[in-house]
C-alpha positions as CSV (number, residue, x, y, z in Angstrom):
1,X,-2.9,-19.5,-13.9
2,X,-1.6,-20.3,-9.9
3,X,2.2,-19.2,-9.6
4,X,3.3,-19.1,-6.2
5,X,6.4,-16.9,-6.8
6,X,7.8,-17.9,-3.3
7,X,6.8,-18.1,0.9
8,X,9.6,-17.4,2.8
9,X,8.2,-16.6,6.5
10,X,7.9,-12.6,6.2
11,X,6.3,-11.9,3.3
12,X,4.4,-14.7,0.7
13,X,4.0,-13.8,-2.8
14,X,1.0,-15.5,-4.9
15,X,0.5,-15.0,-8.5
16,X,-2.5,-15.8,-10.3
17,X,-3.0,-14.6,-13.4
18,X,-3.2,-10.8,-13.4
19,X,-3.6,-10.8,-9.7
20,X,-1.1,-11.1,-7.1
21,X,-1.3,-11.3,-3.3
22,X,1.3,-10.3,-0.6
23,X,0.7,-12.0,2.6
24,X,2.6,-10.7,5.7
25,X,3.2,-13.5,7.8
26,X,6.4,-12.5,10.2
27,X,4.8,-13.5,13.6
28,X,2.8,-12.3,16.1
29,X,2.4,-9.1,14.7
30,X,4.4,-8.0,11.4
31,X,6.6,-6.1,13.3
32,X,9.0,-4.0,10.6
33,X,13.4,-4.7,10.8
34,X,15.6,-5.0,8.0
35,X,14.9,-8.8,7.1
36,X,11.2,-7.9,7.1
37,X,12.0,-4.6,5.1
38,X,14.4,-6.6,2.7
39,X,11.8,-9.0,1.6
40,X,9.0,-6.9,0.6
41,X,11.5,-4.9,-1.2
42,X,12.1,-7.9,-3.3
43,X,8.4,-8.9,-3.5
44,X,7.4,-5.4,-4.6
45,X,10.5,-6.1,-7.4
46,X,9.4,-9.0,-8.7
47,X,5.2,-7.6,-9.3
48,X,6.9,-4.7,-10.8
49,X,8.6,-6.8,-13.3
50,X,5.8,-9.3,-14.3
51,X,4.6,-9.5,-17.0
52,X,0.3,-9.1,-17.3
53,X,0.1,-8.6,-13.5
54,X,-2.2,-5.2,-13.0
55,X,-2.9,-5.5,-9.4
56,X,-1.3,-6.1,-6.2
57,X,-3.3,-7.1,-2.9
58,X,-1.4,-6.6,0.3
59,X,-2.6,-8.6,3.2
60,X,-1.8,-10.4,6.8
61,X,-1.7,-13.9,8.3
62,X,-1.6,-12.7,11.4
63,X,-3.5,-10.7,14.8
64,X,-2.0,-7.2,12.9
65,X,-1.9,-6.1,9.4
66,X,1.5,-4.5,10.7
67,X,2.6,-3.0,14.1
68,X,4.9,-1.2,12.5
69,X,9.1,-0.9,13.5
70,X,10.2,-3.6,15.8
71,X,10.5,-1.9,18.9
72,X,13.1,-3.9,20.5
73,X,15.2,-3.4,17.3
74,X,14.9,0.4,17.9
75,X,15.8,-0.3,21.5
76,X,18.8,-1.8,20.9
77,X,20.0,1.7,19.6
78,X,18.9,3.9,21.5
79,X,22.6,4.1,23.4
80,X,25.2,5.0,21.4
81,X,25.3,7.4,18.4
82,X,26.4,4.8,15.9
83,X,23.1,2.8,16.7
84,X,21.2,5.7,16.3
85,X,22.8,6.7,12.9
86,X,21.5,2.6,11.9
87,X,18.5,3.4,13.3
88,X,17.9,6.7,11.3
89,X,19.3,4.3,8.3
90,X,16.7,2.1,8.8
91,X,13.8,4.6,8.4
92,X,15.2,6.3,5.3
93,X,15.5,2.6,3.9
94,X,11.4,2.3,5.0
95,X,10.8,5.6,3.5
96,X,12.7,3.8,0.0
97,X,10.6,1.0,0.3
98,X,7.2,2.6,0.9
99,X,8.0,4.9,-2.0
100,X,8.8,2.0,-4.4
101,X,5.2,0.7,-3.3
102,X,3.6,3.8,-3.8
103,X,5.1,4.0,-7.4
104,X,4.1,0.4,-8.7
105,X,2.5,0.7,-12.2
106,X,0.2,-2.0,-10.5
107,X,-3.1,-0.7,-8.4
108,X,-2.1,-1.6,-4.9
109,X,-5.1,-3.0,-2.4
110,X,-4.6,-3.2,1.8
111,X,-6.6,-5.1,3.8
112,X,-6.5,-4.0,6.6
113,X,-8.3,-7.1,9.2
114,X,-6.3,-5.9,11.9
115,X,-3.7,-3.4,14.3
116,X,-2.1,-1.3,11.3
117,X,-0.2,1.0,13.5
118,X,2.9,3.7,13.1
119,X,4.6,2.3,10.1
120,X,2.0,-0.6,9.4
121,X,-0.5,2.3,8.7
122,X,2.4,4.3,6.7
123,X,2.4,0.8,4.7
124,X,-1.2,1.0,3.9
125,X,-0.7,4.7,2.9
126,X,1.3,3.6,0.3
127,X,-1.4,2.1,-1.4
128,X,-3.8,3.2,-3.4
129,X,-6.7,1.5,-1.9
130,X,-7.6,0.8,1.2
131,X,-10.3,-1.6,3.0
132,X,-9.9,-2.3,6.7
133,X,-12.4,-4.1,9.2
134,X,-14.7,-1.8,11.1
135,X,-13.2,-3.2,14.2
136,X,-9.7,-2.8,13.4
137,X,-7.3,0.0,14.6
138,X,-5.3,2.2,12.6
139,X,-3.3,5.1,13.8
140,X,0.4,6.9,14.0
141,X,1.3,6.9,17.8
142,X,4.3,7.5,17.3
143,X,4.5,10.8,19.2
144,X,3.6,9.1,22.6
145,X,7.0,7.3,22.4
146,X,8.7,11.1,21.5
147,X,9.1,10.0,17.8
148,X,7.5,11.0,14.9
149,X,5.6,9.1,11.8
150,X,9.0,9.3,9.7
151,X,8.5,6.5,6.6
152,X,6.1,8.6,5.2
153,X,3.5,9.0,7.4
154,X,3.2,12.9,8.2
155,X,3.7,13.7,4.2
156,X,0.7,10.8,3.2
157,X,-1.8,11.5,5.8
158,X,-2.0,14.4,5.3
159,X,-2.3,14.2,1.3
160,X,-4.7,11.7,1.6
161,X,-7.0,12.6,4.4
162,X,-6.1,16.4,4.8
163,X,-4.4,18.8,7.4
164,X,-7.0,18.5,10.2
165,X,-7.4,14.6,10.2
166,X,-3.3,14.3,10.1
167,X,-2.9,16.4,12.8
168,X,-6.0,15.3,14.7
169,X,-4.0,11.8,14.3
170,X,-0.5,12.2,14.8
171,X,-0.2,15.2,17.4
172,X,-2.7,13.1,19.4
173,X,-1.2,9.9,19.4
174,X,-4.9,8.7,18.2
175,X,-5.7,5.3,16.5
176,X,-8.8,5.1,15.4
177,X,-11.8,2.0,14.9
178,X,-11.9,1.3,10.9
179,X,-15.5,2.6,10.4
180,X,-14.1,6.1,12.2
181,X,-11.1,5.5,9.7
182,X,-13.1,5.3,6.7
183,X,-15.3,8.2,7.9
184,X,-12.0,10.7,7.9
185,X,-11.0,9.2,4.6
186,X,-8.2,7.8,5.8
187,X,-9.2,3.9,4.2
188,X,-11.8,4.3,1.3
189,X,-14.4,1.6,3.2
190,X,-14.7,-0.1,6.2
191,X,-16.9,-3.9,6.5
192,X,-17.8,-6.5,8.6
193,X,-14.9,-8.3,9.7
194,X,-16.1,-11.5,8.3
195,X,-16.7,-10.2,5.2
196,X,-13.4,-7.9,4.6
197,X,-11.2,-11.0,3.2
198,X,-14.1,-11.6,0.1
199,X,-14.4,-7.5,-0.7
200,X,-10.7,-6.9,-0.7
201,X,-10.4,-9.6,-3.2
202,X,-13.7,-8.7,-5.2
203,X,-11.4,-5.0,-5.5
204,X,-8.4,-6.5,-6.0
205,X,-9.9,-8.4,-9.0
206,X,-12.2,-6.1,-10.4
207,X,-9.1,-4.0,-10.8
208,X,-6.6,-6.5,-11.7
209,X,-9.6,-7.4,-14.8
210,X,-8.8,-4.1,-16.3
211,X,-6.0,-3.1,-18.5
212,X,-2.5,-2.8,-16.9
213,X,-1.2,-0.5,-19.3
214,X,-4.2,1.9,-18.6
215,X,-3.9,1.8,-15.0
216,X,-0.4,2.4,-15.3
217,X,-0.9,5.5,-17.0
218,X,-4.1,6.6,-14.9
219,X,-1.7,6.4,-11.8
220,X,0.9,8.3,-13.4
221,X,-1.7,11.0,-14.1
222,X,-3.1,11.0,-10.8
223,X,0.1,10.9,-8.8
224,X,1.2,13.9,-11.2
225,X,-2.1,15.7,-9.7
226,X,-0.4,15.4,-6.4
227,X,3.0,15.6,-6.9
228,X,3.1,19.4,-8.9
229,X,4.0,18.0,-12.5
230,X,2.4,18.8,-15.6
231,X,-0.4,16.6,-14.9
232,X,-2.4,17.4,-18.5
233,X,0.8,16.8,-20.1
234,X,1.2,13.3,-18.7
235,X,-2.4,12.8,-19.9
236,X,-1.5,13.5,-23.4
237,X,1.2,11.1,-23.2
238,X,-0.8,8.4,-21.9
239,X,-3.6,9.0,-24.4
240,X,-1.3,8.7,-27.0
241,X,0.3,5.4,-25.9
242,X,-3.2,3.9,-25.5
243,X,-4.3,5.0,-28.4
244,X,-1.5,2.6,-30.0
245,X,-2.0,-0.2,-28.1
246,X,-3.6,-3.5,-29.4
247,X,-5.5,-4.2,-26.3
248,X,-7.1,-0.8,-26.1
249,X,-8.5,-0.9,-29.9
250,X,-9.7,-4.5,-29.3
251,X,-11.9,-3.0,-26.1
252,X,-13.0,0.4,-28.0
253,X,-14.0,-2.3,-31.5
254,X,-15.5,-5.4,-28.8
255,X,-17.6,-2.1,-27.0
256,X,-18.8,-0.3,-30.4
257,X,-20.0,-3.8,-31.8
258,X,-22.1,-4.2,-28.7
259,X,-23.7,-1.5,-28.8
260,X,-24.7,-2.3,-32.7
């Protein structure tokens, strides 16, 4: 089933079936302010609230999968306090965002085809999976302007890819090729440019083809790995709930028959 939830010029949301797709389309270059900020907040509320959706694919229209904060936003407050107070407002509200993503029941899929840069990268961080073009260029800068990865970027990295990679990265103001990207774990593969729009949505779907309950609870566990929580606790809870659930006896009965 096609549902195309809405296309306002930032962000386009497309539902079909289980799958839906994000497209950032605020031209040239996805650049991040509060418009831009405001709609995916809404997009990322209406895939957390529908109903038999289990994965999310975030992609681009345009040169850059995201170039991160508008610069000339952040320009525009540079001289006075109160501006800088909105400015450090504006992060925090990033940081919200980016969390929200990061906490979707639904697996989350970046394609990364192009630039993902400062808080475009911190956006694909907030995934869970990550593809990007061998060609393209990821990377936190953000230091070479005197600022810092603040919507997530320092704490992520460094989860993800480890100590030495994140600080390899952000104190050197380095941005990396995808295939270098993929090889420091940052993204989990890097392909062909011409073929990274068909594998991100062969992943998408293979995960959106699984159960969304499951992978709701598998991320709960995981993210419990990382996060200090009980972690075996959460996966007695989730076993239990699956263990109820209708769609999880009809797999276990629909497997055990093939096998006969």
């Amino acid at each position: 089933m096609l549902h195309r939830v809405s296309a306002p010029a930032a962000i386009a949301l497309l539902v079909e079936g289980p799958l839906a797709t994000a497209t950032l389309s605020r031209a040239p270059v996805n650049a991040v302010d509060e418009a831009w900020l405001a709609r995916l907040d809404e997009v990322l509320g209406t895939v957390e609230r529908a109903q038999g959706v289990a994965a999310l694919l975030v992609r681009s229209s345009e040169r850059a999968f995201c170039a991160g904060a508008d610069l000339t936003l952040m320009r525009s407050r540079f001289d006075s306090g109160e501006g800088r107070a909105r400015m450090v407002a504006f992060v925090r509200e990033m940081q919200r965002v980016y969390a929200r993503l990061e906490r979707l029941p639904q697996v989350t899929v970046a394609e990364i085809g192009g630039p993902a840069l400062g808080g475009g990268l911190e956006l694909a961080l907030a995934c869970d999976l990550r593809l990007a073009a061998d060609t393209a260029r990821v990377g936190l800068p953000e230091a070479g302007l005197g600022l810092l990865p603040g919507a997530g970027g320092t704490q992520r990295l460094t989860r993800i890819a480890g100590e030495a990679v994140a600080k390899r990265l952000i104190l050197r103001a380095e941005v990396v090729s995808g295939a270098d990207a993929a090889a420091l774990g940052i993204v989990q593969w890097a392909v062909p440019a011409a073929e990274l729009a068909q594998r991100a949505r062969a992943i998408a779907n293979e995960a959106a083809a699984l159960p969304a309950e499951a992978l709701a609870h598998c991320k709960r566990c995981i993210g419990a790995a990382v996060s200090g929580i009980d972690g075996f606790e959460a996966e007695m809870q989730g076993t239990a709930a699956l263990l109820a659930s209708s769609e999880t006896q009809r797999r276990v009965r629909q497997f055990l028959e093939k096998r006969r």
